[in-house]
C-alpha positions as CSV (number, residue, x, y, z in Angstrom):
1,X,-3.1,2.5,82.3
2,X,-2.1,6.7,81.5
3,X,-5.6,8.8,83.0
4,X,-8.9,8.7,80.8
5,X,-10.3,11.0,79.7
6,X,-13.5,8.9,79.1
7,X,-15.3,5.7,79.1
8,X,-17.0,3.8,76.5
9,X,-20.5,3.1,76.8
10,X,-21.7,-0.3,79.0
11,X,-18.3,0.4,81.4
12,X,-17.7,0.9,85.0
13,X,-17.2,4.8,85.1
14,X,-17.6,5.5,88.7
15,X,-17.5,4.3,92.1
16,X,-19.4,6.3,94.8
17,X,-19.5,6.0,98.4
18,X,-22.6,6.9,100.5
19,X,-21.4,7.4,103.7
20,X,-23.5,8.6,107.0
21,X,-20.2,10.7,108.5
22,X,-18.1,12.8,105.8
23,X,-15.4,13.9,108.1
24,X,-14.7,10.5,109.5
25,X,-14.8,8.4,105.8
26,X,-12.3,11.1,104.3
27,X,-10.0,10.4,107.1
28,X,-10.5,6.4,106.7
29,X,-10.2,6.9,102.8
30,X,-7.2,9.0,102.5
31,X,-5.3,7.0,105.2
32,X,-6.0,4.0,103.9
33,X,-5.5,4.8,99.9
34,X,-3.6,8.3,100.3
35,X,-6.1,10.0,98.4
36,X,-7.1,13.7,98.6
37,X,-10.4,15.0,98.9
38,X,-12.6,18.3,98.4
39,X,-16.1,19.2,98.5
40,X,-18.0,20.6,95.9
41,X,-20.8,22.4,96.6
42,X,-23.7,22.1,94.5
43,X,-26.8,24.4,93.8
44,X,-29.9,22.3,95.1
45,X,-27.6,19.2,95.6
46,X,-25.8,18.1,99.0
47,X,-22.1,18.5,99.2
48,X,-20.3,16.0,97.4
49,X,-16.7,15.1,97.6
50,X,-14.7,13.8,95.3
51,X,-11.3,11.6,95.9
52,X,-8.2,12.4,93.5
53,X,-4.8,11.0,93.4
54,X,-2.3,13.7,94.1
55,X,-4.0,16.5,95.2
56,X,-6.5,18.9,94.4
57,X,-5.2,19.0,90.6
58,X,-5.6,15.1,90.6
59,X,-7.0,12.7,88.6
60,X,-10.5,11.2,90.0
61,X,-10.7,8.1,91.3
62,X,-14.2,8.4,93.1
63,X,-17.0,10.1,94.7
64,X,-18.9,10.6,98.2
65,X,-22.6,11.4,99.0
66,X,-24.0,12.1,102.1
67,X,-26.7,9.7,103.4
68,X,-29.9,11.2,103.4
69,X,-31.3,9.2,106.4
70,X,-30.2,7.2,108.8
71,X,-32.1,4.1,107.5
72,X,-30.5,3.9,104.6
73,X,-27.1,2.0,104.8
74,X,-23.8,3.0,104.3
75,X,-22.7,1.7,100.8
76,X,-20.5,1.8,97.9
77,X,-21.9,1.8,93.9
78,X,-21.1,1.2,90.9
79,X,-21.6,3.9,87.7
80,X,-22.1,2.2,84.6
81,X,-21.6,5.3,81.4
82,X,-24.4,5.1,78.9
83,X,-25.0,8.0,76.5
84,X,-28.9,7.4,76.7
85,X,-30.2,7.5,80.4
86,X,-33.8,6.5,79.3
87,X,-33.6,4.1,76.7
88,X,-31.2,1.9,79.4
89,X,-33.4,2.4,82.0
90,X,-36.7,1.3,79.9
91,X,-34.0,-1.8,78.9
92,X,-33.7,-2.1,82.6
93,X,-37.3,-2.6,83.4
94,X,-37.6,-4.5,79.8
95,X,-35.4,-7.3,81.2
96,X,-36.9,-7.4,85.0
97,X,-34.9,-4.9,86.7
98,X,-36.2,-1.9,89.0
99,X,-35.5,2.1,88.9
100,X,-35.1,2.7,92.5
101,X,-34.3,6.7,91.2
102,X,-35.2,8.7,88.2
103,X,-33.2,10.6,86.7
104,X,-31.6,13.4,88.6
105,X,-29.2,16.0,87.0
106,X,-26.4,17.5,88.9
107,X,-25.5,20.5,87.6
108,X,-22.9,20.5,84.9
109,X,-21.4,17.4,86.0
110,X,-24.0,14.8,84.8
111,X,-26.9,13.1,84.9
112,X,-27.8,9.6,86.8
113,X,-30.4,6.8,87.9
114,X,-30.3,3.8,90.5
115,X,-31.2,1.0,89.1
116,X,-31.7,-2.9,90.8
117,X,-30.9,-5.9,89.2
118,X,-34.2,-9.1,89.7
119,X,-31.7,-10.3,92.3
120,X,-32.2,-6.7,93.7
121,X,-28.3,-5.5,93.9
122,X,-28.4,-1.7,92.9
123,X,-26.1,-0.1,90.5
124,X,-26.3,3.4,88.8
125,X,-26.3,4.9,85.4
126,X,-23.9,8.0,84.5
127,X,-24.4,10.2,81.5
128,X,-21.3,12.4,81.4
129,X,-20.9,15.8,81.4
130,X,-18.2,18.3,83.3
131,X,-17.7,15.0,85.6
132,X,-16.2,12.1,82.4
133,X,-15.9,9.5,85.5
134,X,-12.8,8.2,86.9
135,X,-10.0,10.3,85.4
136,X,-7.2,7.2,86.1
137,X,-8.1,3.3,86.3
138,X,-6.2,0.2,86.8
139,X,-3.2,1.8,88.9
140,X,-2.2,1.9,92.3
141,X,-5.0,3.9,94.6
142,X,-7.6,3.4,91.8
143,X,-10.5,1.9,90.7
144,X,-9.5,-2.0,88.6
145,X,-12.3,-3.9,88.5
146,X,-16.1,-4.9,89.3
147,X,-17.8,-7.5,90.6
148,X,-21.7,-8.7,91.3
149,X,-22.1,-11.4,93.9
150,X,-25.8,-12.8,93.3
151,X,-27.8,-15.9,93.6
152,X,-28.2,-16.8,90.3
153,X,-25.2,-16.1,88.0
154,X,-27.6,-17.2,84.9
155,X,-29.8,-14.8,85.3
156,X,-27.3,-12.0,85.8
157,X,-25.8,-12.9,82.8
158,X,-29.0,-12.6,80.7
159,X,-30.0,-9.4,82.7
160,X,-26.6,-7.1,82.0
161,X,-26.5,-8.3,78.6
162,X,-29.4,-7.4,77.5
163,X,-29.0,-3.8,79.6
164,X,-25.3,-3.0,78.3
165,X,-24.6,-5.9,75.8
166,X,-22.0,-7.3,77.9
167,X,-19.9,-10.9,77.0
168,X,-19.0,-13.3,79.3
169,X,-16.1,-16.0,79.5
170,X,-15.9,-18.7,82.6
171,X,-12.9,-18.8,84.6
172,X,-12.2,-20.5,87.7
173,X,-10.2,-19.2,90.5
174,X,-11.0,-20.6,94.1
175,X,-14.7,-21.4,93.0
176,X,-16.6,-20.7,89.7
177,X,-16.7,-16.8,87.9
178,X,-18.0,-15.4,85.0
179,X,-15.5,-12.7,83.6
180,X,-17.6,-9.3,82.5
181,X,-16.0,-8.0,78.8
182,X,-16.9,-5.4,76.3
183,X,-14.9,-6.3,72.9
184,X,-11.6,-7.6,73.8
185,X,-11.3,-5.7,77.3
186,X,-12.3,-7.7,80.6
187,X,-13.3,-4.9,83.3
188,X,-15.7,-6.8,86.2
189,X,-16.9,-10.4,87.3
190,X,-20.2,-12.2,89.0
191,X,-19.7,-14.7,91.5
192,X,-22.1,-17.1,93.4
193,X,-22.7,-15.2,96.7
194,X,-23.2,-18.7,98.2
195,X,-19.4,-20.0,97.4
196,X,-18.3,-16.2,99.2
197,X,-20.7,-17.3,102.6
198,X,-19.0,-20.7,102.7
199,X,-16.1,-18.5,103.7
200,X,-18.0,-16.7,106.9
201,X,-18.9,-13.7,104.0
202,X,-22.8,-12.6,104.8
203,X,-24.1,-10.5,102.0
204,X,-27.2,-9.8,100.1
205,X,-26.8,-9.7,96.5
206,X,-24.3,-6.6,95.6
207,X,-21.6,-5.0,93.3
208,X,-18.5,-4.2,94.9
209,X,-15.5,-1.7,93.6
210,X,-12.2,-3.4,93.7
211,X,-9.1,-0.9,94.3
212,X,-5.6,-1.4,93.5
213,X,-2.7,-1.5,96.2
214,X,0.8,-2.1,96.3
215,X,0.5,-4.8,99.2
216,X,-2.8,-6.3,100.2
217,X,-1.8,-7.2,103.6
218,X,-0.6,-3.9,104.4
219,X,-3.3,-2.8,103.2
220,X,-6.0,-5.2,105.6
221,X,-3.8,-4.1,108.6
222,X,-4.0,-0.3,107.8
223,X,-7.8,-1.1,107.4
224,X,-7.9,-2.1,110.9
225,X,-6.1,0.0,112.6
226,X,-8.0,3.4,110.8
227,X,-11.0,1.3,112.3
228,X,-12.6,-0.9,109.7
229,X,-12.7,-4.5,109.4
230,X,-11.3,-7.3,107.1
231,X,-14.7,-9.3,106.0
232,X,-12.5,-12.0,103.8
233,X,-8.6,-11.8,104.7
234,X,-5.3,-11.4,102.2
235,X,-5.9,-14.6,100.2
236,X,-4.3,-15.4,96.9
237,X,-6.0,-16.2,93.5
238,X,-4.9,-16.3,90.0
239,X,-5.1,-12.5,89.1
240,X,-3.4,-11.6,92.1
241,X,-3.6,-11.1,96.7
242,X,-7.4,-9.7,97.1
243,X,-9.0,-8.9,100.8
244,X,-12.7,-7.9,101.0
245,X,-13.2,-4.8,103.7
246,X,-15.5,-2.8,105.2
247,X,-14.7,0.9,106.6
248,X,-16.0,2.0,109.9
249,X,-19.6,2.7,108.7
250,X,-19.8,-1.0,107.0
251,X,-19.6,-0.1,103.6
252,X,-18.1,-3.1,101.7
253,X,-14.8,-2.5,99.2
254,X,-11.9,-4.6,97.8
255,X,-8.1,-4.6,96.9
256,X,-6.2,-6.7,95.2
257,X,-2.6,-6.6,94.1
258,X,-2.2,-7.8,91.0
259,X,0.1,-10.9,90.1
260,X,2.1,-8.8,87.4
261,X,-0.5,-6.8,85.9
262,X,-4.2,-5.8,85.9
263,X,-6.8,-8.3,87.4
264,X,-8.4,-9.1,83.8
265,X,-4.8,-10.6,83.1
């Protein structure tokens, strides 16, 4: 897919890292993808950082936020656009999930919430402004798809269609999963987070960014040797090789290399 320049309402927009050491997650990061990085710095805001592909001039691919405290873990999230932060977040609460932040505007570039989900995975909300989202999707070093494991893949089903009017269509690859789709496009799954722990996987309920690479293996041994770990190895499924990973500070991430085309194919 050519760079964005946008994304439709009820889409994954942004993926955003919060990460206890700066230095040492733009090292892993642009080792392990070859992504650039620089740091904005922002009036009454912490630093934040944003990853391009191909230097400073770039498009986006994602974001980094410095942990404000020690307690809290190190994590990746998912932005999901809307073009009315309110109304989704009273939908939010409406359908039994939690604001876990109110609205915060940062400068020019936008305004977001956190939200949970009943099952209490968090994702936020992303009303563009300077800052569209991810300026390039669904190509090598980028952002190509999202995924929720949970408990109970009914009720997320009834929750994010309600919040973002989201379709679903069952697949099965090495267990159950729900494809996510707005109109005709397939962008994200949800998977029983049971079927992942009969693999050794140990997770409360989460979304997860999944990034596209040439070679997954490579990619799992790079991920290694820059100092993370490989939670669930290289392992082939219809839509292509995907490995789950964590970097150094345990936040959790995918690849996959697609089996001749994006994952939704």
């Amino acid at each position: 897919m050519p760079e964005v320049n946008g994304h439709a309402p009820g889409r994954p927009s942004w993926a955003e890292l919060a990460s206890p050491d700066a230095k040492a997650s733009r090292e892993f990061y642009c080792g392990l993808f070859g992504w650039y990085a620089y740091t904005l710095t922002i009036p009454d805001y912490d630093d934040y950082d944003i990853f391009t592909l191909g230097g400073v001039q770039g498009p986006e691919v994602a974001g980094m936020q410095r942990l404000a405290d020690d307690a809290q873990p190190p994590s990746w999230s998912v932005y999901f656009r809307t073009d009315d932060l309110q109304a989704t977040l009273d939908t939010v609460k409406a359908a039994g999930g939690h604001e876990l932040v109110p609205p915060i505007r940062v400068a020019d570039l936008g305004e977001m919430a956190l939200c949970a989900d009943p099952e209490g995975a968090d994702f936020a909300l992303w009303v563009a402004g300077s800052l569209k989202g991810a300026g390039v999707v669904d190509e090598p070093g980028a952002m190509c798809w999202v995924e929720l494991a949970c408990h109970d893949v009914d009720l997320a089903r009834r929750f994010y269609g309600k919040v973002f009017g989201w379709q679903t269509a069952e697949r099965r690859y090495y267990s159950p999963y729900t494809n996510l789709k707005l109109g005709d496009w397939s962008f994200g799954g949800i998977i029983d987070i049971d079927d992942l722990r009969q693999n050794g996987y140990q997770a409360e309920p989460h979304w997860i960014p999944y990034f596209w690479v040439q070679d997954c293996d490579a990619t799992a041994a790079r991920t290694a040797d820059l100092g993370g770990r490989v939670l669930l190895p290289p392992t082939d499924i219809q839509p292509g090789r995907y490995a789950v990973l964590a970097d150094p500070a345990g936040a959790r991430l995918a690849v996959i290399t697609p089996g001749g085309g994006p994952p939704e194919a």
